[in-house]
C-alpha positions as CSV (number, residue, x, y, z in Angstrom):
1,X,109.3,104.7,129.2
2,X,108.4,102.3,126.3
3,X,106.3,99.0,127.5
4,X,106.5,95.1,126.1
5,X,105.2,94.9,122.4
6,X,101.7,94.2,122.6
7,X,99.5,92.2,120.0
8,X,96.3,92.9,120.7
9,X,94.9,89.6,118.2
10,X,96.2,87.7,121.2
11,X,94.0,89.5,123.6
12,X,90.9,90.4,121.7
13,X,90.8,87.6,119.7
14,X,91.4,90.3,116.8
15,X,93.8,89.3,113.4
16,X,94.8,90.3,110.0
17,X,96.5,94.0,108.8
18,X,95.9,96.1,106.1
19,X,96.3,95.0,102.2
20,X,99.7,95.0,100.3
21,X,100.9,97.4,98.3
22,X,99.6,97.5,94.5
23,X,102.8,98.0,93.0
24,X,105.6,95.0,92.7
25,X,106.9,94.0,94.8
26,X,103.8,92.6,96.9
27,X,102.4,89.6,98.5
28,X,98.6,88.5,99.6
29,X,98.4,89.8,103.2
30,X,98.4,87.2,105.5
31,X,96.5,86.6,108.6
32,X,99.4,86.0,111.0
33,X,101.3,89.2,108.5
34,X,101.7,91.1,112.0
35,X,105.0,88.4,112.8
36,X,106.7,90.7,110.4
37,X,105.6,93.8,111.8
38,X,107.2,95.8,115.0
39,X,105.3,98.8,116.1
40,X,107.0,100.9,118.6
41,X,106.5,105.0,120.4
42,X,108.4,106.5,122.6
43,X,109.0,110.2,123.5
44,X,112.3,109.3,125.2
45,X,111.3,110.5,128.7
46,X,109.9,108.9,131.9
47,X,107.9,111.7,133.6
48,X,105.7,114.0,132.5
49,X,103.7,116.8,134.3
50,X,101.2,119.2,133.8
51,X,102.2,121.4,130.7
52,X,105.2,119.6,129.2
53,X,105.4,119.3,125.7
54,X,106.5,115.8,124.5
55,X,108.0,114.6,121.2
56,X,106.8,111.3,120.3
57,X,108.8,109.0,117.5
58,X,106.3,106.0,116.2
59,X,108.2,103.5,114.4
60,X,107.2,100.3,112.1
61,X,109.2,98.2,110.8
62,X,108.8,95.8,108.0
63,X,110.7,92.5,109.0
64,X,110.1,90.4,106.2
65,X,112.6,90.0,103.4
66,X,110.6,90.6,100.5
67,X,107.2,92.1,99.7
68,X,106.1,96.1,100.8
69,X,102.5,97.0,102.7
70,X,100.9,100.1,103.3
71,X,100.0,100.1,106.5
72,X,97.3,102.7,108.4
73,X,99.0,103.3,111.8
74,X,97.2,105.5,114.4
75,X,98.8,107.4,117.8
76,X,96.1,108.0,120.6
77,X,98.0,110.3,122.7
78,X,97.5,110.7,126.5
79,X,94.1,111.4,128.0
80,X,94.2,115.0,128.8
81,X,96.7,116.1,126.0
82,X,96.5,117.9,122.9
83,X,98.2,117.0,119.5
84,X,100.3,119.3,118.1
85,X,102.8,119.3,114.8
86,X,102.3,115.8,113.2
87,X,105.2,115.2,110.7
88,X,105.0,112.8,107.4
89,X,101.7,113.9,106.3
90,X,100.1,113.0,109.3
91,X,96.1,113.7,110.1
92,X,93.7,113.9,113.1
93,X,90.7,112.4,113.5
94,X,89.0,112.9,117.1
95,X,91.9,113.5,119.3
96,X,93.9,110.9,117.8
97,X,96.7,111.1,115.0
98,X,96.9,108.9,111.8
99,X,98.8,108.0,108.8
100,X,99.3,105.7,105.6
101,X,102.2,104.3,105.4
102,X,104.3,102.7,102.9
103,X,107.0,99.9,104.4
104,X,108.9,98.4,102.1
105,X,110.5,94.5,102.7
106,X,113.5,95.1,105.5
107,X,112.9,98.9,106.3
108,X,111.6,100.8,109.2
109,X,109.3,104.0,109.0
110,X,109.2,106.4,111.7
111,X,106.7,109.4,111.9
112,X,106.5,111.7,114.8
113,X,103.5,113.7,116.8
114,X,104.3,116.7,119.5
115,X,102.2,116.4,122.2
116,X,101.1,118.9,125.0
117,X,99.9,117.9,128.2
118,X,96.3,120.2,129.4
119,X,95.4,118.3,132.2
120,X,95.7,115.8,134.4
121,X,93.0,112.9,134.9
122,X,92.0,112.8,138.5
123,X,93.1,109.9,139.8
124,X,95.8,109.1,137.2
125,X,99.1,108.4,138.2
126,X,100.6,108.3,134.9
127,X,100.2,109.3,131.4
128,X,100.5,106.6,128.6
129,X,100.5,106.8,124.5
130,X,99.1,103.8,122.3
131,X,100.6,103.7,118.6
132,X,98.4,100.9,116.9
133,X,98.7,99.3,113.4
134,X,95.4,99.1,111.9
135,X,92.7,97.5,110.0
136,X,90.0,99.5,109.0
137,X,88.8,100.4,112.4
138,X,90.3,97.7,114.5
139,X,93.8,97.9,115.8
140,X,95.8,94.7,115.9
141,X,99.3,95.2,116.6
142,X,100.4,97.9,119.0
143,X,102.9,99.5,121.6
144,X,102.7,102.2,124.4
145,X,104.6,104.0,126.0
146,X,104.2,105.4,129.7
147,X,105.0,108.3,131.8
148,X,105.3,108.8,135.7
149,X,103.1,111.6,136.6
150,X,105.3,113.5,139.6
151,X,103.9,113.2,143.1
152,X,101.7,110.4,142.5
153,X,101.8,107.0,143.6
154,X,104.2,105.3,141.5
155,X,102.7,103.3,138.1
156,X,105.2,100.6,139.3
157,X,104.1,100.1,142.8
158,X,102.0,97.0,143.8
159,X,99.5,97.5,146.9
160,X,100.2,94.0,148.8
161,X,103.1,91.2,148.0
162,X,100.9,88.6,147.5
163,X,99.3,90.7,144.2
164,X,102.6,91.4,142.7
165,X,102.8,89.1,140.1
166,X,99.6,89.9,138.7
167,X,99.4,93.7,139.0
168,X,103.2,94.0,138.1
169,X,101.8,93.0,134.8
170,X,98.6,94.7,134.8
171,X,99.7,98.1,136.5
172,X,100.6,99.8,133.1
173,X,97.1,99.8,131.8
174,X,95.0,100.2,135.2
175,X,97.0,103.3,136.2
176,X,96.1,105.7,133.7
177,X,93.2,106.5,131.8
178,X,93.3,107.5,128.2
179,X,91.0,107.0,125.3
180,X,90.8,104.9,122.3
181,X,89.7,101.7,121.0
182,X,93.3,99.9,121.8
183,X,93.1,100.9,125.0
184,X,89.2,99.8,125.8
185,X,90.3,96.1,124.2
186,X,93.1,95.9,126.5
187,X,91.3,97.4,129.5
188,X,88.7,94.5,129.6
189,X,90.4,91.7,129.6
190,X,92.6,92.6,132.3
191,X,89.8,94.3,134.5
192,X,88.3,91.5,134.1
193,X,91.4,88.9,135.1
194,X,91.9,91.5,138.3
195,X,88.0,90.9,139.3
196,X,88.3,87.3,139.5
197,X,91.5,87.4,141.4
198,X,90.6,89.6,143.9
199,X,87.0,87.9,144.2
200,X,89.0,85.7,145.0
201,X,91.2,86.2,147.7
202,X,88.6,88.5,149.0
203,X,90.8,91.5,149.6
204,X,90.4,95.3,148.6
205,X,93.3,96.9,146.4
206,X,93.5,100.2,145.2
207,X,95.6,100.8,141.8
């Protein structure tokens, strides 16, 4: 189940991507570069349980009309999993998968990672993926994707009406528990947003 694009230089205060290609044809990279840039994972499934073995596709795509970038993408599979065949020349690096891409002006590269799911977080009602553009260390333009764990409260479901709104939007990243640095950026900001509004009406929820 693929989630919303997510920029996380809008949440993080975070900005900027990697530098353009040497060869012509290439531009200066930009700060706001990541407009022309769609990140997107998905393993084409909704559920996952305990010893399933998932195929994930992460995709970028180059929207600009002219001008190519080699871009350093990283995959942080789901807490609990382990990595198996990465395609494309792919690497790992503690748990996580990476590559260097070339996208050239117009087209869309797409790598894959087979995953395997060990165990299952305590707690966790779902499992979810973060594929992240990067820049040096810092990610700045990302996209998950998340899986229903079976017989566990639903990653959709909201404890009380009057939350809905709020944790319909925040649900994705509060249900499960995975590592990385995308997910830790993402993870304050909205912990933080749910503390003051449930200070504030001065009710318990559990996610």
């Amino acid at each position: 189940m693929r989630t919303p694009l997510i920029t996380l230089a809008a949440l993080t205060g975070l900005a900027g991507l990697a530098g353009p290609v040497p060869a012509a044809p290439t531009k200066p990279t930009p700060p706001a570069e990541e407009a022309s840039l769609v990140v997107s994972v998905s393993d084409e499934v909704t559920t996952a349980a305990l010893g399933d073995r998932l195929s994930y596709q992460i995709s970028v795509r180059n929207q600009s009309r002219s001008g190519a970038y080699r871009l350093d993408l990283r995959f942080t599979p789901p807490g609990g999993s382990e990595l198996g065949r990465l395609d494309r020349g792919g690497t790992r690096a503690r748990g996580d998968a990476a590559w260097r891409l070339r996208v050239g002006a117009g087209r869309t590269v797409t790598v894959s990672a087979q995953v395997r799911i060990a165990e299952l977080a305590e707690g966790a009602n779902g499992l979810a993926a973060i594929a992240c553009v990067m820049r040096g260390k810092t990610p700045v333009l990302c996209a998950t994707d998340v899986n229903q764990i079976p017989g566990r409260e639903d990653i959709h479901a909201v404890a009380t009406a009057r939350d809905r709104s709020l944790f319909a939007r925040a649900k994705p990243w509060l249900a499960v528990g995975t590592g990385g640095l995308a997910a830790i950026a993402v993870g304050v900001v909205v912990l933080l947003a749910v503390g003051r509004h449930l200070r504030t009406r001065r009710s318990r929820t559990r996610v």
